[in-house]
C-alpha positions in Angstrom: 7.1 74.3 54.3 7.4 73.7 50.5 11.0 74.3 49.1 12.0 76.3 46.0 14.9 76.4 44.1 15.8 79.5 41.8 18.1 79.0 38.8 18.3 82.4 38.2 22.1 84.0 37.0 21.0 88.0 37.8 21.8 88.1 41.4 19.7 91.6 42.2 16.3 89.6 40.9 17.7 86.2 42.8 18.1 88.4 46.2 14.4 90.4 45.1 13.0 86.6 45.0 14.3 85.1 47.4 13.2 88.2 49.7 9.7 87.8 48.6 9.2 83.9 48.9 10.9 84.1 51.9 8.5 86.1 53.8 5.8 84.1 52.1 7.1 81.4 53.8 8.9 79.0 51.8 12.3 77.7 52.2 14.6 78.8 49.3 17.9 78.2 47.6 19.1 78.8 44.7 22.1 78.6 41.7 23.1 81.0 38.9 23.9 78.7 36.5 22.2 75.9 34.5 24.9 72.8 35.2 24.6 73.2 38.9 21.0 74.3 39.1 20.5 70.7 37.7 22.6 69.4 40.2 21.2 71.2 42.9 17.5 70.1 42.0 19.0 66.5 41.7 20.5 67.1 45.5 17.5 68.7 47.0 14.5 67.5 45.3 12.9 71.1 45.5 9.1 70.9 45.9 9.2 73.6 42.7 11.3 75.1 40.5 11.4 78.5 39.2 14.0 78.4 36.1 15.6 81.3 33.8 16.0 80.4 30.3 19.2 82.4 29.6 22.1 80.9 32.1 25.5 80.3 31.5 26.7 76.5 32.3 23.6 75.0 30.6 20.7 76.8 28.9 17.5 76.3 30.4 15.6 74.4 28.1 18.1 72.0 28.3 17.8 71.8 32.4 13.6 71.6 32.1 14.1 68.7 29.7 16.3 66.7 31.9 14.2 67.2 34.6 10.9 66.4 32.6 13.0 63.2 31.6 13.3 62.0 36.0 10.3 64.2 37.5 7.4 66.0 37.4 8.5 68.7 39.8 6.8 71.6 39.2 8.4 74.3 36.8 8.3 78.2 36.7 9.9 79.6 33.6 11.3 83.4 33.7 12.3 84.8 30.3 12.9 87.6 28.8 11.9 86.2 25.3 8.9 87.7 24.0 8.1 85.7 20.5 5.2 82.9 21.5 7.4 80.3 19.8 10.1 80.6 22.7 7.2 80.4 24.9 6.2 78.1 23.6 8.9 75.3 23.1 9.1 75.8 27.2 5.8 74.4 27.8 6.0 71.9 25.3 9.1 70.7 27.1 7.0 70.6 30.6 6.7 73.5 31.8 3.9 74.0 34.1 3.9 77.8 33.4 6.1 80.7 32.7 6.6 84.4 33.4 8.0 87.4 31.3 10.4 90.0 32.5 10.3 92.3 33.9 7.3 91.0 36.3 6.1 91.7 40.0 7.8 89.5 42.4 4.5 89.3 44.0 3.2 87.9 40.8 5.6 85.4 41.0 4.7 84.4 44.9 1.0 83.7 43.8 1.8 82.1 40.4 4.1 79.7 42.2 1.4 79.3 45.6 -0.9 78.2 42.2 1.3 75.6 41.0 2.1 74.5 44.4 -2.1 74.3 44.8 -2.4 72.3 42.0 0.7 69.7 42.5 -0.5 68.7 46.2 -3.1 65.8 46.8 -6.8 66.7 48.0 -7.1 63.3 49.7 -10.6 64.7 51.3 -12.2 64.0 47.4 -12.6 60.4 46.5 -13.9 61.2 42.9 -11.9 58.7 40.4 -13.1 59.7 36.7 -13.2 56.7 34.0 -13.0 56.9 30.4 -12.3 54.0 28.2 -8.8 52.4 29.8 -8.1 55.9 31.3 -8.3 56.6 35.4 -8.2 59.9 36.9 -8.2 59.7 40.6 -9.0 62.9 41.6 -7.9 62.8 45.6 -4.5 60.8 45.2 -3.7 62.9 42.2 -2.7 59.9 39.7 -3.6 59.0 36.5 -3.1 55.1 34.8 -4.0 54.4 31.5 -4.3 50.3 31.0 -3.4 49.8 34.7 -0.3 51.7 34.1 0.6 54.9 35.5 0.9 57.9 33.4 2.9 61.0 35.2 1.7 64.2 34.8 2.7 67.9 35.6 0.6 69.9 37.7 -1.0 71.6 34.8 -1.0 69.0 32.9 -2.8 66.8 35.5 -5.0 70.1 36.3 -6.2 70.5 32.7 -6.9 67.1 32.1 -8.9 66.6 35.2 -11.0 69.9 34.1 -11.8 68.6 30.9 -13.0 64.9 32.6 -15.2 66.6 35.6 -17.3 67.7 32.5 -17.4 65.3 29.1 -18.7 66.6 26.3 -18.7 70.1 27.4 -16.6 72.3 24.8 -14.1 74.9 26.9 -12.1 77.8 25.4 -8.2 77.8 25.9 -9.2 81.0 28.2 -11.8 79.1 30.3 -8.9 76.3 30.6 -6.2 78.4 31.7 -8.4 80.2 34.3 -9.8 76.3 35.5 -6.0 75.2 35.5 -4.2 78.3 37.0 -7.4 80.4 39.1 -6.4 84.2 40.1 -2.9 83.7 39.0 -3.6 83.5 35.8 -1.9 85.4 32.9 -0.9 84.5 29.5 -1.8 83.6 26.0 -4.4 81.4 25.1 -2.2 79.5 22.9 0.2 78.2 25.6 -2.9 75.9 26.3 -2.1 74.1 22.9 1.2 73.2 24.2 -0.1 71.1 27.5 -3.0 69.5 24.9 -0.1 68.1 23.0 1.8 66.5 26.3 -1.3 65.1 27.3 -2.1 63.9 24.0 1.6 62.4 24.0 1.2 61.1 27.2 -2.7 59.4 27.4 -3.4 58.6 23.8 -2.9 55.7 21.6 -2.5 57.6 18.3 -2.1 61.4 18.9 -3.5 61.4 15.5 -7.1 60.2 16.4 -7.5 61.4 20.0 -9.2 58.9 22.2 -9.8 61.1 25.2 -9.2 65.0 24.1 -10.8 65.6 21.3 -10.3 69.2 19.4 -13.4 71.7 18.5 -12.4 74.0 16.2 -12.1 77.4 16.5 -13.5 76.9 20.2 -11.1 74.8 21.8 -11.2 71.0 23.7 -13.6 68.5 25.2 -12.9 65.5 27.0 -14.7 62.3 25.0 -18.0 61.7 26.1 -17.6 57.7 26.4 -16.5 58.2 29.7 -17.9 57.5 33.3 -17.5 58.8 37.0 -17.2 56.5 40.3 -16.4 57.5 44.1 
């Protein structure tokens, strides 16, 4: 039974939630503020996180980037920002994904069953993807680049591993959000720019000359074609 924590300071939309993810079956608790909804996922180790950007204590951002700094737990952004910049800084900071209010709490149930989907192991694949000093083992869920692991967020991990099934192939930021999030999906296109530039930041020598993800543009990404697939 996963475990959610909501750091969430409207109590009415923290009871709605809680409600919902409840009778989905999860196990929830929560915090209304961002100092001790830091503390809390420190405590607990919640198997996702589902974070407000506005909260008193400690703004959000600030909580996802101290988490992004130890983990790479899963994280749900609510906000009630609408500019794509405030988006957008979110993802860049790790985000796996975010949601505008108002929104259906059922929305929420499936967008955080998604992320949940995409953060567990599928141990029954033994598919390990190779590309120059890069490894993408596609069953344990890992990633080493030089023999060294490389950690990932769900999306992050999900994205890259779309682009390596298929090298050379040239995807859309649409066709990449619907690989990475499935039914769930709903968004901008652009958001997908954000989790190119943490991979980028994460797998590549020099973000400058990508090695791996290479840009097409005015389409959108393809994974290098130098690389190779074992089992």
């Amino acid at each position: 039974m996963a475990t959610i924590l909501i750091v969430e300071d409207e109590p009415e939309l923290v009871k709605v939630l809680r409600s919902y993810l409840e009778q989905a079956g999860f196990t929830v608790f929560s915090s209304g503020r961002g100092d001790t909804g830091l503390a809390a996922w420190e405590q607990r180790q919640p198997d996702l996180v589902i974070l407000d950007l506005n909260l008193p204590g400690m703004d959000g951002l600030d909580v996802a980037r101290a988490i992004r700094r130890k983990s790479s737990t899963p994280i749900l952004m609510l906000t009630a920002r609408v500019e794509e910049a405030d988006q957008l800084v979110g993802l860049e900071l790790g985000a796996d994904d975010y949601m505008t209010k108002p929104f259906s709490p059922r929305l929420v149930v499936a967008r955080v069953r998604a992320l949940l989907r995409r953060s567990a192991p599928a141990p029954q694949s033994a598919t390990i993807l190779r590309a120059a000093d890069l490894e993408i083992d596609l069953g344990a869920h890992t990633v080493h680049r030089a023999g060294e692991p490389v950690d990932l967020t769900p999306t992050e991990f999900s994205l890259l591993a779309t682009l390596a099934e298929q090298p050379g192939r040239v995807f859309s930021r649409l066709q990449l959000l619907e690989a990475a999030q499935g039914n769930a999906y709903e968004g901008y296109e652009r958001s997908v720019d954000a989790h190119i530039k943490n991979l980028r930041a994460k797998l590549e020598p020099d973000t400058r000359h990508p090695l791996y993800i290479e840009t097409v543009f005015g389409v959108g990404y393809r994974f290098a074609q130098n690389s190779g697939r074992s089992a």
